[in-house]
C-alpha positions as CSV (number, residue, x, y, z in Angstrom):
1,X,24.7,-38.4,55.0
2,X,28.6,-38.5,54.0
3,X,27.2,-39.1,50.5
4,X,24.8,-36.3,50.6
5,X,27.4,-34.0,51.5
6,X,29.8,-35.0,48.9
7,X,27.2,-34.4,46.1
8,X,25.9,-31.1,47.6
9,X,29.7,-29.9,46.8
10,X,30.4,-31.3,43.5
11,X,27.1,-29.7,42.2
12,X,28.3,-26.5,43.5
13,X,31.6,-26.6,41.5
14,X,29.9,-28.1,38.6
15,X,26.9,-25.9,38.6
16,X,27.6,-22.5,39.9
17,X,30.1,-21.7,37.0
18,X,27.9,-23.0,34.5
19,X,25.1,-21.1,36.1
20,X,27.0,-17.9,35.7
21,X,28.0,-17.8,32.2
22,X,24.7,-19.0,30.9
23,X,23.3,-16.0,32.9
24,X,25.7,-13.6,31.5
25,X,24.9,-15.1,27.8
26,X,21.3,-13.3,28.6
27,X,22.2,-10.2,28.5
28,X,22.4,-10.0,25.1
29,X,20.4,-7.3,23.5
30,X,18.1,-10.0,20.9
31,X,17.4,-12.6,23.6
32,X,13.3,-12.3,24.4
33,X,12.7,-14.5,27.2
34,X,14.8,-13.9,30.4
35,X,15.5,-16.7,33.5
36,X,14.8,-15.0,36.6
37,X,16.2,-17.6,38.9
38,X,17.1,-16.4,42.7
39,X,20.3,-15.9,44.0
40,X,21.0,-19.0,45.7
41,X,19.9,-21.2,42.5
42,X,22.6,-24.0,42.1
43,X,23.9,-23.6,45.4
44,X,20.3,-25.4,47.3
45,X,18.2,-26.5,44.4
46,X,18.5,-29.6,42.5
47,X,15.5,-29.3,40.1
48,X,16.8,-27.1,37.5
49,X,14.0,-24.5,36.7
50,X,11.6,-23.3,38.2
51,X,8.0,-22.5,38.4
52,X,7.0,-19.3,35.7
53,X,10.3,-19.3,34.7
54,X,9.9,-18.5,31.3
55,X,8.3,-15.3,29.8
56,X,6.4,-16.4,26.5
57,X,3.8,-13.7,26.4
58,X,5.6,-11.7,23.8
59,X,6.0,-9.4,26.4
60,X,9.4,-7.2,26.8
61,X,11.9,-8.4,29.9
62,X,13.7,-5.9,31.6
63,X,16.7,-7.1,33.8
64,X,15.4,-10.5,34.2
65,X,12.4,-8.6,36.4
66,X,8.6,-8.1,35.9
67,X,7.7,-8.1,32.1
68,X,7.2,-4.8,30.7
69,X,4.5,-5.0,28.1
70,X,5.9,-4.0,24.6
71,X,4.5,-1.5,22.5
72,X,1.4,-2.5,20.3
73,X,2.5,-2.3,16.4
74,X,0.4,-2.9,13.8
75,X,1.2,-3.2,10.1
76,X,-0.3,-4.0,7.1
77,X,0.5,-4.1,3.7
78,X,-1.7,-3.8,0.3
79,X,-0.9,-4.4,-3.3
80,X,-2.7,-3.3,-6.5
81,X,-4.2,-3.6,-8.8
82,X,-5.0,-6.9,-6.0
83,X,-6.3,-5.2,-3.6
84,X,-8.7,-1.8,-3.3
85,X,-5.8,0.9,-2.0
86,X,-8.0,3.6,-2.7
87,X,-11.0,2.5,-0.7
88,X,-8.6,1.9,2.1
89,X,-7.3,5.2,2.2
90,X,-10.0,7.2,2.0
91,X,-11.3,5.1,4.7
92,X,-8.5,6.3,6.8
93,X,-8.8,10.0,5.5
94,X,-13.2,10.1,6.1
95,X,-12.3,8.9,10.0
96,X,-9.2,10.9,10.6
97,X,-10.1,13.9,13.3
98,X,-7.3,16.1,14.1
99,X,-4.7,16.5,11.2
100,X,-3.6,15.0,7.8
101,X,-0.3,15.5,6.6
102,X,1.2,14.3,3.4
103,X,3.9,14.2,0.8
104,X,3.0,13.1,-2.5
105,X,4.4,13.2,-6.0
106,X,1.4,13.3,-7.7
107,X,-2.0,14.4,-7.2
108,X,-4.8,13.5,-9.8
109,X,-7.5,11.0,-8.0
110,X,-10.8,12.9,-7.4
111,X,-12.0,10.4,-5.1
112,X,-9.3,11.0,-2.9
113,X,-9.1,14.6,-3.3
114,X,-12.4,14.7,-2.5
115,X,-12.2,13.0,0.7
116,X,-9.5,15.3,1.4
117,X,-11.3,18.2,0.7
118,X,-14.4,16.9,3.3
119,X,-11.9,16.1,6.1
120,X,-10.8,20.0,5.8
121,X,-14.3,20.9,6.4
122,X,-15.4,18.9,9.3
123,X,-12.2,21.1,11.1
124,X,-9.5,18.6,10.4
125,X,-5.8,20.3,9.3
126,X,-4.6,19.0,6.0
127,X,-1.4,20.1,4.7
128,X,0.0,18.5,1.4
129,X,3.6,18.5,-0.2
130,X,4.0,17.8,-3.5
131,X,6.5,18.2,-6.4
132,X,6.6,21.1,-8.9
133,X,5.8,18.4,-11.8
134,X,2.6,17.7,-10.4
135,X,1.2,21.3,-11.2
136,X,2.4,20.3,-14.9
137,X,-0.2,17.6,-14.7
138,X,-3.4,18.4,-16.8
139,X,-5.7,16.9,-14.1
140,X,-3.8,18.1,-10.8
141,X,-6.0,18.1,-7.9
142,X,-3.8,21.3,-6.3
143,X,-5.9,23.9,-6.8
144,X,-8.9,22.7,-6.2
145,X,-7.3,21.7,-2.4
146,X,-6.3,24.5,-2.3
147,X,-9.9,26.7,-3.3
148,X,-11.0,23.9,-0.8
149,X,-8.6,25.8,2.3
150,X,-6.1,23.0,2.5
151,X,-2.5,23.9,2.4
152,X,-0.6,22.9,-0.1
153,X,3.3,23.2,-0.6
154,X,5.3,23.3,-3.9
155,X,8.8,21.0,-3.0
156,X,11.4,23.8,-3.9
157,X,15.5,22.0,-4.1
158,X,18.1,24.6,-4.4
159,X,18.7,26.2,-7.8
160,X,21.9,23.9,-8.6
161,X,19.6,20.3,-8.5
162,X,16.6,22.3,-9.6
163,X,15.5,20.1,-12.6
164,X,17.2,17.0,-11.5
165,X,15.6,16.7,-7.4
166,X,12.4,15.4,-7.0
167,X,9.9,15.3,-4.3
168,X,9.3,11.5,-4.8
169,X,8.0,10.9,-1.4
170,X,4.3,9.1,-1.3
171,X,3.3,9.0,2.3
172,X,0.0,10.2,4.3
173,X,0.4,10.7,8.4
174,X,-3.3,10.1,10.3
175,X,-2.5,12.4,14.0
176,X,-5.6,10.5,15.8
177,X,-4.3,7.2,15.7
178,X,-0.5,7.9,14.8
179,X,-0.9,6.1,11.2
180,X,1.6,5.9,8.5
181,X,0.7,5.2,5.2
182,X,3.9,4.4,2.9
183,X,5.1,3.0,-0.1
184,X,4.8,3.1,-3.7
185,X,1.0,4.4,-4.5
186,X,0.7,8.2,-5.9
187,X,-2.4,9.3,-5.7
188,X,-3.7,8.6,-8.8
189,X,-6.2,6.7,-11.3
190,X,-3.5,4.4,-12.4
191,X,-1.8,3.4,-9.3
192,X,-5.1,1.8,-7.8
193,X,-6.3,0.3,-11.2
194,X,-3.3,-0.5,-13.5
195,X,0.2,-0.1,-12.4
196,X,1.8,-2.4,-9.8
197,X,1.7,-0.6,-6.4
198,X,2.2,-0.9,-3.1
199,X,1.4,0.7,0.2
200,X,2.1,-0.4,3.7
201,X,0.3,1.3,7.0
202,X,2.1,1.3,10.0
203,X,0.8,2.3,13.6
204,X,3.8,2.9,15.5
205,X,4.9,5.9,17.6
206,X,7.8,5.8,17.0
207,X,7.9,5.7,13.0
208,X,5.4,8.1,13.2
209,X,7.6,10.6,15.0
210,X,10.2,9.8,12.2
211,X,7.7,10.6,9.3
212,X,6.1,13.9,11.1
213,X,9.8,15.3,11.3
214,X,10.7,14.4,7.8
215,X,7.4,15.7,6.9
216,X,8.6,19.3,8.3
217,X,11.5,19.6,6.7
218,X,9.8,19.0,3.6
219,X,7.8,21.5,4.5
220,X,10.4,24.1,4.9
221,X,12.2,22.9,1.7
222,X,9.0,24.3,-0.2
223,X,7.2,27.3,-1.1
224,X,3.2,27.8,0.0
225,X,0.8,27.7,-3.0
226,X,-1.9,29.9,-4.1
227,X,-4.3,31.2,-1.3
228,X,-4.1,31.1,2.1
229,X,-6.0,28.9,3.6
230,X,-9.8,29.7,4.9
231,X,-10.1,29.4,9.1
């Protein structure tokens, strides 16, 4: 019993601090799995652990209580000439519902523009961005958006970087399922058959929210084209 006792208060000495500091080293911000051991742990247990101790769901841990599920995020990334980028984003633009917005350098595909142009008239918004160079391009796709009652903005940089500021952006934002499409591809010929390209589609609020604000103040650095758009 004398014995019993003794250990009892050297594992409290030896324990407790130990206990402590390792807790405290949890609270840093990176750390993904949390210990939520009970208050009197190291002062009346001698197994150390105990049972679900350990989060390894993937799940988010919020002061070491229930698990609150993270956010799902999915991204994906595509490469051509390797892989079909056109086909996958006109399979994002023929299922899209509510609104379309993008920035893009250039405008040439008709595939694409088509797609574009049939997404307006089954009622969903599509508003464009694009650089003054693009309307230098022989086979622009601009007017014919626009004939088609999309709205389409010319990128307009004050007069003292007028020649020298470009509207290099090449994104597309899908509102139904708060999709980002990024990267490298212009919406050309070339960029899905020949040149080296990428693209990468995120679904993530929270970049989402990032690229529909940028998005707007592209919008209000830029002038409307042509005609307004049909109802």
């Amino acid at each position: 019993m004398i014995w019993t006792i003794l250990l009892l208060l050297v594992w409290n000495t030896i324990a407790e601090p130990s206990y402590c500091s390792f807790a405290q080293s949890l609270q840093e911000p990176n750390l993904t799995v949390a210990f939520a051991a009970p208050q009197s742990f190291g002062k009346t247990h001698f197994i150390v652990g105990q049972p679900d101790f350990f989060d390894l769901s993937g799940a988010a841990v919020s002061d070491y209580g229930t698990p609150t599920r993270a956010q799902s995020t999915s991204v994906r990334s595509l490469f051509s000439p390797d892989d079909d980028m056109k086909k996958e984003l006109i399979h994002l633009i023929d299922h899209e519902q509510k609104a379309i917005r993008a920035a893009v350098f250039i405008v040439t595909e008709p595939e694409i523009s088509r797609a574009l142009s049939r997404a307006k008239k089954r009622g969903v918004l599509v508003e464009l961005v694009t650089d003054v160079g693009c309307l230098k391009e022989r086979a622009n796709k601009i007017s014919m958006l626009c004939d088609q009652g999309c709205r389409l903005y010319v990128y307009n940089p004050p007069s003292m970087n007028r020649g020298s500021s470009l509207m290099h952006h090449k994104f597309a934002l899908f509102f139904s399922s708060a999709t980002v499409w990024t990267g490298s591809y212009n919406f050309t010929k070339a960029a899905s058959k020949t040149n080296q390209e990428n693209a990468v589609i995120i679904s993530d609020k929270k970049t989402f929210e990032q690229f529909a604000f940028q998005f707007k103040r592209l919008k209000d650095r830029s002038y409307r084209y042509g005609k307004q758009a049909r109802a």
